[in-house]
N, C-alpha and C positions, 0 to 999 in steps of 0.2 A: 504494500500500500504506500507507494514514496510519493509523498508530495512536497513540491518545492514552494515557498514563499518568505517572501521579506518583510520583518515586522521593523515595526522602530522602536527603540529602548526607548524607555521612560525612569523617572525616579520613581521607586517604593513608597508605599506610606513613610511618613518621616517619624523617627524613634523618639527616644524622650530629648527633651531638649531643643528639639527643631533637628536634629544631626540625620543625617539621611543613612536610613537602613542599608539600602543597595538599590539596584537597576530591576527593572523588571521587564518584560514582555508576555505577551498571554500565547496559550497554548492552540493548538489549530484546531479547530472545531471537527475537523474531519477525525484527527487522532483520537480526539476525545471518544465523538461517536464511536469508531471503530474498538476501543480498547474499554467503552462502558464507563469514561472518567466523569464521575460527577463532582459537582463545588462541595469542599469539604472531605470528598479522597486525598489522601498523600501519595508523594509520586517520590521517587528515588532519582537524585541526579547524583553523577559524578562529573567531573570537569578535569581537564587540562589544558590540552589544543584546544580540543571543541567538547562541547557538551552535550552529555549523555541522559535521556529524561526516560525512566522504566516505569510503566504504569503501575498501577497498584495491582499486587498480587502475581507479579512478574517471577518467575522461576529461579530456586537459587543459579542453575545451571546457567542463566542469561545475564545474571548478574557476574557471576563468574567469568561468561563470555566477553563482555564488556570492560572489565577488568584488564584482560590480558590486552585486550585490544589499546587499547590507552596504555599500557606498559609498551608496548611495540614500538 
């Protein structure tokens, strides 16, 4: 199911203080439908080069795959 699109970054809700949490962009609607992600699931990311987003309920085996992948 690969689909390509370009989102633009935003800031985060802002932390205590006014101090900005981090960056955000929203998830593709199409992924979500496909993999069942509703508002209030947690998702698994890992990051290095680029970033890794595993739905909820993703496999250890795919986590694992993902893993090595980014070690490469």
């Amino acid at each position: 199911m690969p689909v390509e699109t370009r989102r633009k970054v935003r800031p985060s809700t802002k932390g205590k203080g006014g101090v900005e949490c981090g960056k955000e962009v929203s998830l593709l609607p199409e992924w979500c439908r496909y993999h069942k992600v509703e508002c209030g699931d947690e998702v698994t990311m890992f990051a290095d080069g680029v970033i890794v987003i595993l739905p909820p309920n993703s496999s250890k085996e795919k986590e694992e795959e993902v893993r090595k992948f980014l070690e490469t």
